[in-house]
C-alpha positions, 0 to 999 in steps of 0.5 A: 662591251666588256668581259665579265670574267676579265674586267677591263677587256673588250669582247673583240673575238667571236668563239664560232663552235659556242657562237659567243663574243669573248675576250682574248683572255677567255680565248687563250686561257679561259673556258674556250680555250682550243676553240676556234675563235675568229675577230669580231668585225670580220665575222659581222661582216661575214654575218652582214652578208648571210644577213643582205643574201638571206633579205634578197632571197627573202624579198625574192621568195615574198615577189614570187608570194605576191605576185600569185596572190596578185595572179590568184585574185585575178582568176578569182576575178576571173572566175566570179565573171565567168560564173555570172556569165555562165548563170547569165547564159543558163537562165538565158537557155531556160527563159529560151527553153520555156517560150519554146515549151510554152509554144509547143503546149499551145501548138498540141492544145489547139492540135488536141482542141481542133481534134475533138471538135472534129471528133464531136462533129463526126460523132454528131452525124453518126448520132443523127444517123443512128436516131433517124434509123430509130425513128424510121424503124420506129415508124415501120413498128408503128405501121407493122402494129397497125397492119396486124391490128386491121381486121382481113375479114370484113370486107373485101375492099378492106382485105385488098386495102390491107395487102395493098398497105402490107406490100407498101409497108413491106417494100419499104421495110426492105429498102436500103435506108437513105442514109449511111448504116451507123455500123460501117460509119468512121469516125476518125478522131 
C-alpha cells in the first residue's frame, strides 16, 4: 500500500489520534504533523490482542448465552411435563370426584325413594282408619235415622223393641272405636 499524497512511500505508521495508516512524510511534515503516530506492525499486534481478548470474552459471553437457552429449554421441558401431570392429576380428581358424586345422589334417591314409600305406607293406614271410622259413623247415621223413623206408639212390644234397639245403638255409639283415632295417629316421613 502506498501513500497517495507521497507516491512511492509506504503506509508503515498508524496516526493513533485519526486512527489512520500514514507515511512518514504525512507523520513529520504532512497533515498529521504533532500527532502521535506509533509502527504499524506494533499497533496490529496490539490490535490482534484487543481483537483474540474481545473473541474470548465474546465466546465466554455466547457459552453463558447458550448454556441458559440449553437451561431454559430444559424447564420449559420441565414445565410442559409438570403441566400434563398437573392436567392429568386435575382430571384425575374430577373423575374421582364425580364417582363419589354420582354414589352419594344414588345413596339420597334410595334414602328419599325408601322415605316416601314409608310415608305412603304410613298415610295408607292413617287412610284406612279415617274411611272405616266414616263408614262406621256412617252406619250409625244409618241406624240413628232408622231409629227416628220407627214409629214408638203402636204397640208396646215395638216401643220396648225400640228402646231395646236405641240402647244397642247407643252404647255403641259411645264406645271407643276399634282403631286408632286419625287425630292423634303419626305418620313419620
Amino acid at each position: 500500500m502506498g501513500c497517495e499524497r507521497h507516491p512511492g512511500e509506504s503506509l508503515k505508521l498508524w496516526c493513533v489520534p485519526c486512527r489512520e495508516l500514514m507515511c512518514p512524510y504525512c507523520m513529520t511534515i504532512g497533515s498529521h504533523k504533532g500527532h502521535e503516530g506509533k509502527e504499524v506492525s506494533e499497533v496490529a499486534t496490539f490490535e490482534k490482542q484487543v481483537v483474540v481478548k474481545m473473541n474470548q470474552t465474546l465466546d465466554r459471553t455466547l457459552q453463558r448465552r447458550q448454556e441458559e437457552v440449553a437451561e431454559m429449554e430444559r424447564v420449559r421441558m420441565l414445565l410442559g411435563a409438570v403441566a400434563k401431570k398437573g392436567e392429568e392429576n386435575i382430571r384425575k380428581v374430577i373423575a374421582e370426584l364425580h364417582q363419589l358424586l354420582a354414589a352419594e345422589e344414588q345413596q339420597l334417591l334410595a334414602s328419599l325413594t325408601a322415605r316416601r314409600a314409608n310415608a305412603v305406607a304410613e298415610l295408607d293406614r292413617g287412610l284406612n282408619v279415617v274411611q272405616q271410622a266414616v263408614a262406621d259413623l256412617s252406619k250409625k247415621q244409618a241406624d240413628a235415622l232408622r231409629f227416628q223413623e220407627l214409629p214408638v206408639e203402636s204397640s208396646q212390644h215395638a216401643a220396648a223393641e225400640f228402646l231395646a234397639g236405641l240402647q244397642g245403638m247407643l252404647d255403641m255409639m259411645h264406645a271407643p272405636p276399634a282403631y286408632d283415632d286419625p287425630a292423634t295417629a303419626t305418620v313419620q316421613v
